[in-house]
C-alpha positions as CSV (number, residue, x, y, z in Angstrom):
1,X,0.0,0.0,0.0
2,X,1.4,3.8,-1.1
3,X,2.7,5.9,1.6
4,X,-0.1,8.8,2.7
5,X,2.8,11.4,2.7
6,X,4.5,10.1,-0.4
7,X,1.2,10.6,-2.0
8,X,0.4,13.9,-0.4
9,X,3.4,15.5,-1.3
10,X,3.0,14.3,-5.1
11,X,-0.3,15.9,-4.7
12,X,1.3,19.1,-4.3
13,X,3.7,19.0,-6.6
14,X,0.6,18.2,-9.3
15,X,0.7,22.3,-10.0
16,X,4.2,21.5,-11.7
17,X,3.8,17.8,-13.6
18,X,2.5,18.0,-17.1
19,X,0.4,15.0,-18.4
20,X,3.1,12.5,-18.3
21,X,4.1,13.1,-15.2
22,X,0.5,12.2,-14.0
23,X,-0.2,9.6,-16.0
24,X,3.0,8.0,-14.0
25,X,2.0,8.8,-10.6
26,X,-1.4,7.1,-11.3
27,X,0.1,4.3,-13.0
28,X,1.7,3.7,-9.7
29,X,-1.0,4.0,-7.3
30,X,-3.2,2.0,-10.0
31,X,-4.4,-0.2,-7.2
32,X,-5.5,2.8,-4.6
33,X,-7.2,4.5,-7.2
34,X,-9.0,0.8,-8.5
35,X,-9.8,1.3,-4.4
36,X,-11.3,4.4,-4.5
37,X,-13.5,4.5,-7.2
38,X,-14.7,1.1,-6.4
39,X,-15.4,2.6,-2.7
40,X,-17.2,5.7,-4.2
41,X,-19.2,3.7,-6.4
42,X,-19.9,1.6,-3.4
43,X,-21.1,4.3,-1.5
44,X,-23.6,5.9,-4.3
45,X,-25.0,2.8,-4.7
46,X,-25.9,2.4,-1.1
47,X,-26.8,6.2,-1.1
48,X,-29.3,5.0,-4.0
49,X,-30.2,2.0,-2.3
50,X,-31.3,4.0,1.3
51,X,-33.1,6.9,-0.8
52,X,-35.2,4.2,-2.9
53,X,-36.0,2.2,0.6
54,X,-37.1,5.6,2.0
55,X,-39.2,6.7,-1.1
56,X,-40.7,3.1,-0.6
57,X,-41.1,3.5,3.2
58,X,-42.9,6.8,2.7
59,X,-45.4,5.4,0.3
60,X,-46.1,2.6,2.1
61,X,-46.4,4.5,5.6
62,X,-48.9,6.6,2.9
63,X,-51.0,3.8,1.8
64,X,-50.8,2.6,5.5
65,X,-52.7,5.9,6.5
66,X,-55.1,5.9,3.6
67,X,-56.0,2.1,4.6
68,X,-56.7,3.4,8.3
69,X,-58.8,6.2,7.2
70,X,-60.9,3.5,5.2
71,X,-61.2,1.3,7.8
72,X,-62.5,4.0,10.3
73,X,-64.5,5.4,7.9
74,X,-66.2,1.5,6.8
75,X,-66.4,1.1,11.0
76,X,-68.3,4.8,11.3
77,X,-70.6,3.3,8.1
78,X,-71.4,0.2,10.2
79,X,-72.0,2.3,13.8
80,X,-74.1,4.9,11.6
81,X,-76.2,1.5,10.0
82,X,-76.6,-0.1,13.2
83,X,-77.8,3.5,15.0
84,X,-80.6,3.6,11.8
85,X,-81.7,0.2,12.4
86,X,-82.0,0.8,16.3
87,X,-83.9,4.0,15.2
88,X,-86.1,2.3,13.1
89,X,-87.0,-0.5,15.3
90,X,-88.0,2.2,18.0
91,X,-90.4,3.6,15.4
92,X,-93.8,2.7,16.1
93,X,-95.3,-0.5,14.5
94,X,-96.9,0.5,10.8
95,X,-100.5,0.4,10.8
96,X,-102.8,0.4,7.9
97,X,-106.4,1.7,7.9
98,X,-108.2,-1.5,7.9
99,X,-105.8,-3.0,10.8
100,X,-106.7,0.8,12.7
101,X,-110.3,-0.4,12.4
102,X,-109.6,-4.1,14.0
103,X,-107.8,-2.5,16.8
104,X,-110.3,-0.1,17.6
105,X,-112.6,-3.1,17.8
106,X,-110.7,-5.2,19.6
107,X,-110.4,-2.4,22.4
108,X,-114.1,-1.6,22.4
109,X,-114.8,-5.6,22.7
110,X,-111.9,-5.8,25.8
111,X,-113.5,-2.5,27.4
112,X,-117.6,-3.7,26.9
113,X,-117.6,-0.5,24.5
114,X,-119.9,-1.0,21.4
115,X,-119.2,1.0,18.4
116,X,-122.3,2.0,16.7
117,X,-120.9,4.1,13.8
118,X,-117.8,4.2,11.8
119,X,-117.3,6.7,9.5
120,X,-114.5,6.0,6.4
121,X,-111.2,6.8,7.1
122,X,-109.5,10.1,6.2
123,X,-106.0,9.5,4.9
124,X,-103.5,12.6,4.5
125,X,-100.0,12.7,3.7
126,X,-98.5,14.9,5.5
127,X,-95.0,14.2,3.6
128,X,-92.7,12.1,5.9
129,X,-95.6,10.6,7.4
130,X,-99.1,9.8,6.7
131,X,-102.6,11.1,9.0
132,X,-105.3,8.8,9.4
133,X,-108.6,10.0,11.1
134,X,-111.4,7.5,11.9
135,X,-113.9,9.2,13.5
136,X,-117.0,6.9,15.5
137,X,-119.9,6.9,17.9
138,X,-120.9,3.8,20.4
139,X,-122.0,3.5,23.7
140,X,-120.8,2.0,27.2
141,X,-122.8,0.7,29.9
142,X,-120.6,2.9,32.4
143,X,-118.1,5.8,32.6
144,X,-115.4,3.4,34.4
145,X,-115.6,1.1,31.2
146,X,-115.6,4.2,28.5
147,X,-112.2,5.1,30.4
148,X,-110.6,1.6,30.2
149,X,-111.4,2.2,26.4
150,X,-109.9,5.6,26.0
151,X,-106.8,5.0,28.4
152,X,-106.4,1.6,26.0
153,X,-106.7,4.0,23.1
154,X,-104.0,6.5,24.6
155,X,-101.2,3.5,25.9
156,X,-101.5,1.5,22.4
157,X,-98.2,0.6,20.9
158,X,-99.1,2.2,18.0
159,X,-99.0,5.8,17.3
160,X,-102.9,6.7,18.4
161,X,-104.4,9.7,19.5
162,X,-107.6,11.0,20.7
163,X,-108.2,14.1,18.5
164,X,-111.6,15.1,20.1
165,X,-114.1,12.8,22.3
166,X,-117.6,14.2,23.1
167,X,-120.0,12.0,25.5
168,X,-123.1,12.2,27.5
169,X,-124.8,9.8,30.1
170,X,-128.6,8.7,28.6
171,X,-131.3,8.1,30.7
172,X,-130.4,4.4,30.9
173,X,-127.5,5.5,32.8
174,X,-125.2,4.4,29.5
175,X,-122.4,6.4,28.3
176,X,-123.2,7.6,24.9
177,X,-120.1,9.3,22.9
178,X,-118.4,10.3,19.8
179,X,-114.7,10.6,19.2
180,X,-112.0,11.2,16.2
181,X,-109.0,8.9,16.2
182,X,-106.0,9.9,14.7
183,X,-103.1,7.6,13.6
184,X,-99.7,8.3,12.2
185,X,-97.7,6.2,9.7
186,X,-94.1,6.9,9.4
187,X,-92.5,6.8,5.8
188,X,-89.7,4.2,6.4
């Protein structure tokens, strides 16, 4: 192996040599310079190497975050489904007209309430949901069984209300009355 200070004085003599003179002092340090360019290349390669591994690393810690982002987002879809359904199976049951009329009569019947008089539904959408008004007369043998009827009326598990209710007692001591019944039905 060449001397450091041999080399470095040649170095400084390199102001005075002409080509010859150079192409000698490398001819005799042929194996340091083989050394040095071999270790420089060496060195750009792995400079190349650790630049394309952090080029790779960034993309991947990219596609990493975008990945994470789905996922949240796919779990906030599944919470936000699974709130709707809960909503939705709070929502009153649906109740058609006809079904609204066998309920009434199954109250009345439960409550010794006869219906006299029906009168045809009146249907109205009101956009998200849907009015139904069923309005009736009957009779009850007393006032304690007209109020089982309308507190059954009132606590249904359908969405019923009492819109108006009108009675009088007859002189067979019977509770005569009319009432309106509304229902709602929720577009689902």
């Amino acid at each position: 192996m060449a001397d450091p200070n041999k080399i470095n004085s040649q170095l400084n003599n390199l102001k005075d040599m002409d080509a010859a003179d150079l192409v000698k002092i490398l001819g005799d340090h042929k194996n340091s310079l083989i050394q040095v360019v071999l270790i420089t290349v060496w060195l750009l390669i792995v400079m190349w190497m650790l630049n394309d591994h952090g080029a790779n690393e960034r993309l991947l810690r990219m596609q990493l975050t975008q990945g994470n982002e789905k996922i949240a987002t796919i779990k906030d879809r599944d919470v936000a489904i699974q709130n709707l359904n809960s909503f939705k199976s709070s929502l009153p049951k649906r109740l058609n007209v006809s079904q609204l009329i066998t309920l009434i009569s199954d109250y009345a019947k439960a409550c010794n309430v006869t219906i006299n008089t029906l009168s045809p539904a009146d249907k109205k959408d009101m956009g998200l949901y849907d009015a139904i008004n069923i309005t009736f007369s009957g009779e009850s043998d007393n006032f304690k069984f007209m109020m089982l009827f309308l507190r059954k009326i009132e606590r249904s598990s359908f969405p019923l209300k009492i819109y108006t209710w009108s009675a009088h007692v007859d002189d067979k001591e019977k509770v005569i009355f009319s009432m309106e019944i509304s229902a709602v039905l929720i577009h689902i």
